[in-house]
C-alpha positions as CSV (number, residue, x, y, z in Angstrom):
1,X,0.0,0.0,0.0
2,X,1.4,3.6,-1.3
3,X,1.8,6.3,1.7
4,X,0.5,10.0,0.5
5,X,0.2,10.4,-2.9
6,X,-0.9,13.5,-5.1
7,X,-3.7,13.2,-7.9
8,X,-3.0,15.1,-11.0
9,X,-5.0,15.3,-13.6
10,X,-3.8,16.8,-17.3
11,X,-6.8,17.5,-19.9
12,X,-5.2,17.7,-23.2
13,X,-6.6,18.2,-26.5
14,X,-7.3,14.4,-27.2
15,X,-7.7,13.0,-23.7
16,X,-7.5,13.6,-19.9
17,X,-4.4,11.4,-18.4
18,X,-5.0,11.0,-14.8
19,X,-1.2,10.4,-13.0
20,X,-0.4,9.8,-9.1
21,X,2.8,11.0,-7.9
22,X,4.5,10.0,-4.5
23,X,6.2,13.1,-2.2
24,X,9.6,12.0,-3.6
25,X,8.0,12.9,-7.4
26,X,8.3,9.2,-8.3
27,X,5.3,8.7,-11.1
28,X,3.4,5.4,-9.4
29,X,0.1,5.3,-11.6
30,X,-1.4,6.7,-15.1
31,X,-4.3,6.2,-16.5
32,X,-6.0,8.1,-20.2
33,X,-9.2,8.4,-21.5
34,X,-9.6,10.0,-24.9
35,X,-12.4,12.1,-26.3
36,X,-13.6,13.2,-29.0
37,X,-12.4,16.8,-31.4
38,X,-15.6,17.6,-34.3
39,X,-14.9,19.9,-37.2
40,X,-18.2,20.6,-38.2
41,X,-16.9,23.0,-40.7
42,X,-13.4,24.5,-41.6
43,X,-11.8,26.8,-39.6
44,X,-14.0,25.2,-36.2
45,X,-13.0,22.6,-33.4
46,X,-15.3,22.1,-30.9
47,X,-15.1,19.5,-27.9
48,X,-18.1,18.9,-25.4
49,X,-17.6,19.3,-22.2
50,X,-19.8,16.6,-20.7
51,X,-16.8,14.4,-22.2
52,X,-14.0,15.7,-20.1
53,X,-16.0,15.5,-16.7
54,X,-16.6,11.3,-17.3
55,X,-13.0,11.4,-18.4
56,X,-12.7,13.2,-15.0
57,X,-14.1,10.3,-13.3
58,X,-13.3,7.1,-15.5
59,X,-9.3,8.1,-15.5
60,X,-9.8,9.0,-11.4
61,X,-11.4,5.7,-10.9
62,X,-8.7,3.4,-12.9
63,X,-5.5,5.3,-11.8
64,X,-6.9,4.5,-8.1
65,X,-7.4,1.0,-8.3
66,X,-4.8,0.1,-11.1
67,X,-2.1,1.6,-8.4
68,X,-3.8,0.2,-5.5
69,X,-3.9,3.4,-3.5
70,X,-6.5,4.3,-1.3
71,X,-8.2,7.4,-1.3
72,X,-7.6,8.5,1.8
73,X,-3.9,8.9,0.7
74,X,-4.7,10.9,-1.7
75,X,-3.6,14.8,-0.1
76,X,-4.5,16.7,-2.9
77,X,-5.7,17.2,-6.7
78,X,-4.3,19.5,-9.1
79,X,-5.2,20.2,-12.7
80,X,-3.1,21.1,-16.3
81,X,-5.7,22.3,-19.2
82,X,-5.6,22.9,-22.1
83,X,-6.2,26.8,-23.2
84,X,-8.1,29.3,-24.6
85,X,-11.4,28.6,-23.7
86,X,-14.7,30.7,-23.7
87,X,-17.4,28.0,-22.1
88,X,-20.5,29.8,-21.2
89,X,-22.4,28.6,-18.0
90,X,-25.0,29.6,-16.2
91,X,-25.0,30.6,-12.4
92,X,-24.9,26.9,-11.4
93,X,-22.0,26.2,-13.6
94,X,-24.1,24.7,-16.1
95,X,-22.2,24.6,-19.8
96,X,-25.1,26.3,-22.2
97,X,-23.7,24.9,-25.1
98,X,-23.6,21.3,-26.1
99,X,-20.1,21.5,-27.7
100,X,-17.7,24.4,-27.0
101,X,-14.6,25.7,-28.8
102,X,-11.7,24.0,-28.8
103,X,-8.5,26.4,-28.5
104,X,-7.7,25.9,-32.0
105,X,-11.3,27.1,-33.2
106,X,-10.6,30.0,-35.2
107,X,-14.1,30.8,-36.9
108,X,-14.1,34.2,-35.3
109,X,-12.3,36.4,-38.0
110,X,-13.9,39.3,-38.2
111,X,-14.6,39.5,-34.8
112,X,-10.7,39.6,-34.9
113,X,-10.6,42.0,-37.3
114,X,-12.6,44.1,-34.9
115,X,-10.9,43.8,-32.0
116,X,-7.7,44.9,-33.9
117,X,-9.7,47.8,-35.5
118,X,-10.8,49.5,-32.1
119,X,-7.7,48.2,-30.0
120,X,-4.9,48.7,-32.3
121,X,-2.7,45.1,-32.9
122,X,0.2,46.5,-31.3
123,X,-1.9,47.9,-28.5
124,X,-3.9,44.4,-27.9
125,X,-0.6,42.1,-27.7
126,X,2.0,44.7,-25.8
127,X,-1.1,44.7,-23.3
128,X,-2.3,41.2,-23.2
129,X,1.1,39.3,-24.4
130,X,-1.4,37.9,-26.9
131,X,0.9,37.0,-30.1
132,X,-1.2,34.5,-31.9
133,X,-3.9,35.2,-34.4
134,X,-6.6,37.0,-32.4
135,X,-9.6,34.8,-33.5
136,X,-7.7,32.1,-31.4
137,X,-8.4,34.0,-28.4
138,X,-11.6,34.3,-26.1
139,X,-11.7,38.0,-26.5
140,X,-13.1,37.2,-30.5
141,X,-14.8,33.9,-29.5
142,X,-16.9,35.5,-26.8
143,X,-17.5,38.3,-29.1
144,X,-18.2,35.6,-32.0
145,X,-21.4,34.5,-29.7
146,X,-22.2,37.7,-28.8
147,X,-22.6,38.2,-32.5
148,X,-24.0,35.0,-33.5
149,X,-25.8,33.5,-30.3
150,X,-27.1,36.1,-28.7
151,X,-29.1,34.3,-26.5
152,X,-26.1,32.3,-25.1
153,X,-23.7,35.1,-24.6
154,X,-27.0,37.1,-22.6
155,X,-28.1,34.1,-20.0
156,X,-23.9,33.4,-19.7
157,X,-23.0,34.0,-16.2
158,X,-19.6,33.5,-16.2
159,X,-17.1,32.4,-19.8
160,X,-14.6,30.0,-18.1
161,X,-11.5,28.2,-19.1
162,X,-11.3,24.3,-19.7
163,X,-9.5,23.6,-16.2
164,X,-11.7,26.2,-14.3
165,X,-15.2,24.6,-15.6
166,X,-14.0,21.4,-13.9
167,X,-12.7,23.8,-10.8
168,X,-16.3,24.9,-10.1
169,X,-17.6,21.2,-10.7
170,X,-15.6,20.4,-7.8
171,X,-15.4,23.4,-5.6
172,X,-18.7,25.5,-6.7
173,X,-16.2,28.5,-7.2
174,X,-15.4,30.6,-10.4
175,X,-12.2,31.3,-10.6
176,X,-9.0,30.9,-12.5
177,X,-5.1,31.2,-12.3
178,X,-2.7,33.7,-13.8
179,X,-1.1,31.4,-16.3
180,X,-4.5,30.6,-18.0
181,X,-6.0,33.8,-17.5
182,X,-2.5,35.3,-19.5
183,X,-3.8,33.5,-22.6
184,X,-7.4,34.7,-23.3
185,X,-6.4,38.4,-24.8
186,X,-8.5,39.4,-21.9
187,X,-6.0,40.4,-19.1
188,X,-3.6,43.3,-18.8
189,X,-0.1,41.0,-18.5
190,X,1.6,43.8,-16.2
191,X,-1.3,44.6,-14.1
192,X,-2.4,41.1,-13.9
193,X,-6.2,42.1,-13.7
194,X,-8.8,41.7,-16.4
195,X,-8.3,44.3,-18.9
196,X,-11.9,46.2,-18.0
197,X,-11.2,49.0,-20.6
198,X,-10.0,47.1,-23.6
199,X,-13.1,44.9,-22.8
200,X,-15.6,48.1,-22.8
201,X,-14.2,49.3,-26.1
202,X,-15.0,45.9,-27.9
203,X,-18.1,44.8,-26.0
204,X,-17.3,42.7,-23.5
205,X,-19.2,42.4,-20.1
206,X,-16.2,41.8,-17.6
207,X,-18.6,40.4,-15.0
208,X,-19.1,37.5,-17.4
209,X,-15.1,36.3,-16.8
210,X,-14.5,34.8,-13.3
211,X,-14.5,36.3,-10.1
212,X,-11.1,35.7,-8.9
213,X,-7.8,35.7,-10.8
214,X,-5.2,33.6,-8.4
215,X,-1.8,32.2,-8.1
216,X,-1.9,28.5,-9.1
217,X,-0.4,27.4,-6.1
218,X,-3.7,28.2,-4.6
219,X,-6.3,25.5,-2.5
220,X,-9.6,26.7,-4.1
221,X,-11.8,24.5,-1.9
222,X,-12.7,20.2,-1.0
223,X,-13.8,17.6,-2.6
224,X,-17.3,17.9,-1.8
225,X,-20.3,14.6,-0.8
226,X,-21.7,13.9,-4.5
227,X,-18.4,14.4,-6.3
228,X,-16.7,11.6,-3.7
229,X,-19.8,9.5,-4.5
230,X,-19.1,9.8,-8.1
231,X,-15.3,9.3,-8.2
232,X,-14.4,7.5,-5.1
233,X,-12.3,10.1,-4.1
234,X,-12.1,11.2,-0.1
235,X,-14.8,13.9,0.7
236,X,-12.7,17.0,1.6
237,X,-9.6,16.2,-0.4
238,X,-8.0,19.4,-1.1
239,X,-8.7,21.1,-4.8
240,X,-5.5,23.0,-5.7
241,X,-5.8,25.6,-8.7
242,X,-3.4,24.5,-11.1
243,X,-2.6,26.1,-14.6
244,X,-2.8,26.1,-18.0
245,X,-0.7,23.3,-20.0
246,X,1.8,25.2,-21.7
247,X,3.0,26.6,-18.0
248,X,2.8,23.5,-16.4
249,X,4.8,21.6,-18.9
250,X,7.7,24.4,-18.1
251,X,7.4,23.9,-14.5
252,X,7.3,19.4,-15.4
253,X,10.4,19.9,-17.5
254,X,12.0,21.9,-14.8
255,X,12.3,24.9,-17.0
256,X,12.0,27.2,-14.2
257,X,15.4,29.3,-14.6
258,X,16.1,32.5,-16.7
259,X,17.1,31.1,-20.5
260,X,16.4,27.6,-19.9
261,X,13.8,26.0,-22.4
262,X,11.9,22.9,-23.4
263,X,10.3,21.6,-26.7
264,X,6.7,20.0,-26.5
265,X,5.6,17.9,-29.5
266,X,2.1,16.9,-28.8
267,X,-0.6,17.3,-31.2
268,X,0.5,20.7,-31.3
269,X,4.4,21.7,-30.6
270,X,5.7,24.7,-29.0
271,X,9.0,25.7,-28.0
272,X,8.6,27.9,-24.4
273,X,11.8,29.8,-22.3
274,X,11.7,30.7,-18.9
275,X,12.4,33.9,-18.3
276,X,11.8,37.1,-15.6
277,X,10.0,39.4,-17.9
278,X,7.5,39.5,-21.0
279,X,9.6,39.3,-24.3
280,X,7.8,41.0,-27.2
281,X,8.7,41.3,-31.4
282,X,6.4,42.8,-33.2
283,X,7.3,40.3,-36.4
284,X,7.3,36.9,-35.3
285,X,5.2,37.8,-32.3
286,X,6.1,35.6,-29.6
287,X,3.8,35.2,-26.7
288,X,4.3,35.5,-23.0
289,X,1.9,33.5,-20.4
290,X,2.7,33.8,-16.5
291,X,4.3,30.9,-15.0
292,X,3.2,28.5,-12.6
293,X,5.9,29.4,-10.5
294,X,5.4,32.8,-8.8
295,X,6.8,36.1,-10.6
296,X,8.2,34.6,-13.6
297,X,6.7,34.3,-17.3
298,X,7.0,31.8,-20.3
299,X,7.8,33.3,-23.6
300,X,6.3,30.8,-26.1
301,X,6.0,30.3,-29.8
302,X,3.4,27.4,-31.4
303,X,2.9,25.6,-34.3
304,X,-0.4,24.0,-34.3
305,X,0.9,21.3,-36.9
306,X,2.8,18.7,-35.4
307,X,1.6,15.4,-33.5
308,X,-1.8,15.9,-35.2
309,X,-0.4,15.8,-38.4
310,X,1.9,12.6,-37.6
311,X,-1.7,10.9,-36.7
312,X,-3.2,11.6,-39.9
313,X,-0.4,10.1,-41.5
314,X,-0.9,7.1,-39.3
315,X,-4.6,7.0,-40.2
316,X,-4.3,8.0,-44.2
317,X,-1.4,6.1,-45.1
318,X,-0.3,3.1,-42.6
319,X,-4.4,2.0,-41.6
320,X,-3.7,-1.4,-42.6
321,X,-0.4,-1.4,-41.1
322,X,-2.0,0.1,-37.9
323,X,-4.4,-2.3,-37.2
324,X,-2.1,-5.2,-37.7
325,X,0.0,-3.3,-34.8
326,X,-2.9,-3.0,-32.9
327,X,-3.6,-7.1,-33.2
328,X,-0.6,-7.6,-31.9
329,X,-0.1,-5.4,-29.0
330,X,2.4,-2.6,-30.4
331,X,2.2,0.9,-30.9
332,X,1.7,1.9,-34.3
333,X,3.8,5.0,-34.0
334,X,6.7,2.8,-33.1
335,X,6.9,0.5,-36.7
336,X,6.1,3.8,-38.6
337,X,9.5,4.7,-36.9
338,X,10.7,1.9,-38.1
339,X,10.0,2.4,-41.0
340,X,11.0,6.2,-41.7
341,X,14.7,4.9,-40.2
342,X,14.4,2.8,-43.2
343,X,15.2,6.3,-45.7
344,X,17.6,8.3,-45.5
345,X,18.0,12.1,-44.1
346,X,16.3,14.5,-46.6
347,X,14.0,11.8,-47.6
348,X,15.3,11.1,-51.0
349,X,14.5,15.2,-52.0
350,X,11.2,15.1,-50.3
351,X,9.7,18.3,-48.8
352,X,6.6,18.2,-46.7
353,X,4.7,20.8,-45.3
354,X,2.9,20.0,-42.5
355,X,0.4,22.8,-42.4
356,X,-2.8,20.7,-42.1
357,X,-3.9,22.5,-39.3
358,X,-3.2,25.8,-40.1
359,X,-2.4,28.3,-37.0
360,X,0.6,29.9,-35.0
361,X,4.1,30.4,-35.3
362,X,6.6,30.7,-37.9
363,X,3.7,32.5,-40.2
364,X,0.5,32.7,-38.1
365,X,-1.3,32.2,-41.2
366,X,-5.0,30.6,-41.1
367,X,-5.0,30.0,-44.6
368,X,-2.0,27.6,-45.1
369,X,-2.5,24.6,-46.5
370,X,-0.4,20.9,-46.0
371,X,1.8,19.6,-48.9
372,X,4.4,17.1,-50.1
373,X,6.3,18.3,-52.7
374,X,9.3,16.5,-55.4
375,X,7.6,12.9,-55.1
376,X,8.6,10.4,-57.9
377,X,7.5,6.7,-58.7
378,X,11.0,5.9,-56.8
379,X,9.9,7.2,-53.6
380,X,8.2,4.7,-51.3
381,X,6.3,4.8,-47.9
382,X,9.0,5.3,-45.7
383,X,10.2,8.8,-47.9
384,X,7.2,10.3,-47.1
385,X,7.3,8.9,-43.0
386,X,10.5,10.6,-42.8
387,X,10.0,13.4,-44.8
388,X,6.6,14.3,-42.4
389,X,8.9,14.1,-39.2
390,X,11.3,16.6,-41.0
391,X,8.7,18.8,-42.0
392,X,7.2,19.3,-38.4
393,X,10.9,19.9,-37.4
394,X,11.9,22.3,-40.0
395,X,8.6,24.3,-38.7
396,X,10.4,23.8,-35.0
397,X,13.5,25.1,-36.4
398,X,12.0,28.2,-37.6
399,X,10.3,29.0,-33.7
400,X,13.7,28.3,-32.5
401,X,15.8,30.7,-34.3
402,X,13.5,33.3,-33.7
403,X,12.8,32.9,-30.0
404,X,17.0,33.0,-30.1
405,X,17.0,36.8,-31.7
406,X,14.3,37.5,-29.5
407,X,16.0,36.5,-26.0
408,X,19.5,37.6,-27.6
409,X,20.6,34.5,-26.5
410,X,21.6,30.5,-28.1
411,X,20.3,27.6,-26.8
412,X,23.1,24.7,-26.3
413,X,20.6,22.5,-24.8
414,X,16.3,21.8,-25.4
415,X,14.4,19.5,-23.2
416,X,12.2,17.7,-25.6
417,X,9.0,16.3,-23.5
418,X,5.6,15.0,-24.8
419,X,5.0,12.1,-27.0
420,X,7.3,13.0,-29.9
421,X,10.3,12.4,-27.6
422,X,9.2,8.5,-27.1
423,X,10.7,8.7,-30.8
424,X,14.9,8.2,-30.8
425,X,14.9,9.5,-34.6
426,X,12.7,11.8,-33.8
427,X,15.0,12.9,-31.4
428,X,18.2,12.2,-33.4
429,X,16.3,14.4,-36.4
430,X,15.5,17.4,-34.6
431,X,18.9,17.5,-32.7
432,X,20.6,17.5,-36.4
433,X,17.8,19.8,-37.8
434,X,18.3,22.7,-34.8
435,X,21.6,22.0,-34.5
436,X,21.8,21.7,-30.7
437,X,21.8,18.8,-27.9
438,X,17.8,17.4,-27.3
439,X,17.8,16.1,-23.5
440,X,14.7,13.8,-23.0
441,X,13.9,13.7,-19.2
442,X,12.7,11.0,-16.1
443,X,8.9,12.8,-17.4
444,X,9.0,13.3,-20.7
445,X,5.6,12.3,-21.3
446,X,3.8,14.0,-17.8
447,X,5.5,16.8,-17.8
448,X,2.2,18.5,-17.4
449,X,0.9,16.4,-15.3
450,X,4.1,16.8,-12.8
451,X,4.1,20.3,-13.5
452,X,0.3,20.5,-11.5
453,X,1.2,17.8,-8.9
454,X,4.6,19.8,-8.2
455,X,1.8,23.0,-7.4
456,X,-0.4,20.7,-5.6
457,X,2.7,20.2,-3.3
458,X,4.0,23.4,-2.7
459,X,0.5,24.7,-2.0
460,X,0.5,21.7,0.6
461,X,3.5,22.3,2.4
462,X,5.1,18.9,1.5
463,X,7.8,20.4,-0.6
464,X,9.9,23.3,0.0
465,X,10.0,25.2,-3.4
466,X,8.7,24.9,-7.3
467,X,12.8,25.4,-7.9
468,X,13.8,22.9,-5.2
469,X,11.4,20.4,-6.0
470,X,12.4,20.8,-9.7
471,X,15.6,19.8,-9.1
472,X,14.7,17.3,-7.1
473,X,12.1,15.1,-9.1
474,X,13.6,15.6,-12.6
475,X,16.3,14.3,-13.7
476,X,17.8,13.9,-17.8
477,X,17.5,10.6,-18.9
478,X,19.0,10.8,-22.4
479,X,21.2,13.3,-24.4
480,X,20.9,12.8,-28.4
481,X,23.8,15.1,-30.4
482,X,23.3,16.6,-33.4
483,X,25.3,14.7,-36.2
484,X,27.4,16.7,-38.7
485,X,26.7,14.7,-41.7
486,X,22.7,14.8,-41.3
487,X,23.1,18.5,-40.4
488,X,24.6,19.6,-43.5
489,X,21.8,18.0,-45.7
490,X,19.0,19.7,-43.3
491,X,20.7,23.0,-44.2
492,X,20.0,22.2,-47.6
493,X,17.0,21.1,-47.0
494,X,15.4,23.4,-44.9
495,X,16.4,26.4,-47.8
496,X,14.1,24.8,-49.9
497,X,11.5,24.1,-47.4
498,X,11.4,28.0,-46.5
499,X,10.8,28.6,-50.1
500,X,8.2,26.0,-50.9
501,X,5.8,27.5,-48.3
502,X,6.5,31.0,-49.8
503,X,5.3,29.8,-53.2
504,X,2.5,28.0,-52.1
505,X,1.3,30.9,-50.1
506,X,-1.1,32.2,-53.0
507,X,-2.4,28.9,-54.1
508,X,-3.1,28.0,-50.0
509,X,-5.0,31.6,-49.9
510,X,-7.5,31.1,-53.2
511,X,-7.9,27.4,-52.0
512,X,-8.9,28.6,-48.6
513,X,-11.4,31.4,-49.9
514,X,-13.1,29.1,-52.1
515,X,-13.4,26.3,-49.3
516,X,-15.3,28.9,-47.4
517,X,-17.4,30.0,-50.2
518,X,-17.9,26.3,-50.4
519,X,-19.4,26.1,-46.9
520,X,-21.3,29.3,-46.8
């Protein structure tokens, strides 16, 4: 039987993975449950909520019992989410819509277009820290409703984030931390309040966001009688605030010093540095969330077209492959590995661009479009494998050299987490594509979740510091070096991948009008 543990939960864009850590940081239990992303038209991603409540409880209820723990050793929950959420509820926290926008819904354009009309771009992100394409943000999706559901936007009480609609499920309060609250385009980053007069000027009721704005290291309330009847957990377990993923994932890779920095490939991949102060460029527009830990920010450029795009190869080209994987007990993202070690670096003149869902850094350009250019009847399956893992990391390169100019600074050293760094050629790939060292760590794969459970346990007492304890419960399991031979054909490479998405750029803009016309 385990002594204390800590519950931590991380709801992700495919799934909620439930983990339980021990007070030494050691991971003793995981369990995921997926759910369901609907496109219902282009340029929309919706998620209901209903489905990350029973993934709540199912993933609460199997990482308990599947680790043996009891409950009552269970000291506290904690919660990583993803962002950019505008969920309308009523005054019971009651969602009012049966699916909600995903972060990566971006059907609110010209509500964008608004906001930068009366706010000014420059204005909005030195303000907010808000570098991403503005429909991407709450501020335009709660306008979007205001616009289009009327009725919805009037009888919301409150437009919470994904983590924070769960925090009132449990707790009955409506509130939210810092590091989410920095990604909505609704908060004044230095004044760390809601920004109440860039919200009059578009529209915006400010007593529809949540009450309270507070540290993540916070204990918002208990486990209350019907939720322990519901998930088995202890009735007054302590609820502690959490944050938003990206921040979390800093904090779980132990990138909590000045310059240090981690790459997440995920369905989406950013590359995020720790550092003491907002970091702003006006070109590449790099965005800057408060930290998890206390007084410090993450600086953070995205590309929303990595893991996601890996998948749909998976799905599109390997299906057959896949299930026989699957019959058999394996991974299917291990043999495509396999197979992609199989060609050779550059993928036999390959180029892919791996734009399929189109959003974020290098080009924050909604309208880009996927590709795989220079293919040949010599080219086989595991070309175009390879070529799809260079193409996400070429995109990777491109956040990395500009988050260098923008910190004046080079990084010897990235910490790759999330489930692109199970992947050693992914790893030896990007090392030789960025040209620097790729350090895969003791939690590659919950660095979110750790990141929350590491803030459960400060807020509790049970460990000293966010800095001590980082040092403590993460360690670097791997280093992969870049290799000078697969370097200088990545240099060559990555020329030509620069100029194959400027080309395309005209094609991907008359191909995205007339899909909208199309759905109209």
């Amino acid at each position: 039987m385990h002594e204390n543990v800590i519950l931590a939960h991380d709801l992700g864009t495919t799934g909620n993975k439930a983990c339980l850590y021990d007070l030494s940081g050691k991971l003793i239990g995981s369990y995921y449950h997926p759910y369901e992303t609907f496109y219902p038209r282009p340029g929309w991603a919706e998620q209901n909520p209903n489905d990350w409540w029973e993934a709540f409880v199912v993933s609460t209820k199997r990482v308990v019992s599947s680790a043996k723990v009891n409950p009552s050793r269970i000291i506290g929950i904690s919660f990583s989410g993803h962002m950019m959420a505008g969920i309308p509820v009523d005054r019971e926290g009651r969602v009012l819509q049966k699916r909600v926008f995903l972060w990566a819904d971006h059907r609110s354009q010209a509500q964008a277009e608004f906001v930068k009309e009366r706010l000014g771009w420059e204005n909005f992100y030195h303000r907010t820290g808000g570098g991403m394409e503005i429909a991407l943000y709450p501020i335009a999706k709660i306008l979007w409703l205001k616009e289009n559901e009327p009725e919805t936007y009037n009888r919301a009480y409150k437009f919470l984030g994904t983590k924070d609609l769960l925090m009132h499920r449990l707790t009955g309060r409506f509130v939210t931390d810092f590091s989410d609250a920095s990604n909505t385009g609704l908060l004044d980053l230095e004044r760390k309040t809601w920004a109440t007069d860039m919200l009059a000027e578009v529209g915006i009721d400010d007593t529809k966001l949540p009450d309270e704005i507070l540290p993540s290291n916070t204990r918002v309330g208990s486990i209350e009688k019907e939720v322990s009847q519901e998930t088995g957990l202890k009735e007054g377990t302590p609820v502690i605030l959490g944050g938003g993923d990206v921040s979390c994932a800093a904090l779980g890779a132990g990138v909590v010093e000045e310059g240090s920095v981690y790459n997440y490939i995920g369905s989406a991949s950013w590359l995020a540095m720790a550092s003491s102060r907002p970091v702003f460029d006006d070109k590449m527009r790099p965005f800057t969330l408060c930290h998890v830990v206390p007084n410090m920010y993450v600086v953070q450029l995205a590309t929303f077209s990595a893991g996601v795009v890996y998948a749909w190869v998976r799905d599109q080209i390997c299906w057959l492959e896949v299930a026989s994987a699957e019959r058999l007990g394996q991974n299917p993202f291990d043999w495509m590995s396999q197979e992609a070690a199989t060609s050779v670096p550059g993928s036999r003149g390959l180029i892919f661009l791996p734009n399929l869902r189109p959003g974020g850094a290098p080009h924050n350009d909604l309208k880009a479009r996927g590709a795989l250019l220079g293919l040949t009847l010599a080219h086989k399956r595991e070309d175009i494998l390879r070529a799809a893992l260079e193409g996400i990391t070429f995109n990777i390169r491109l956040l990395c050299e500009a988050l260098e100019k923008q910190a004046d600074t080079s990084f010897q050293e990235i910490r790759m987490i999330g489930g692109g760094s199970k992947s050693g050629l992914w790893r030896e790939i990007e090392a030789s594509i960025l040209n620097k060292r790729i350090a895969t760590l003791s939690a590659q794969q919950e660095a979110n979740s750790l990141g929350a459970a590491i803030t459960a346990g400060v807020t509790l007492g049970v460990f000293e510091s966010f800095e001590k304890a980082a040092q403590q419960f993460i360690e670097v399991r791997e280093i992969t070096h870049p290799k000078k031979d697969m370097r200088e054909v990545y240099d060559r490479q990555f020329l030509l991948f620069n100029k194959a998405y400027e080309s395309l750029v005209p094609i991907n803009d008359m191909l995205a009008e007339t899909a909208a016309e199309e759905a109209a």
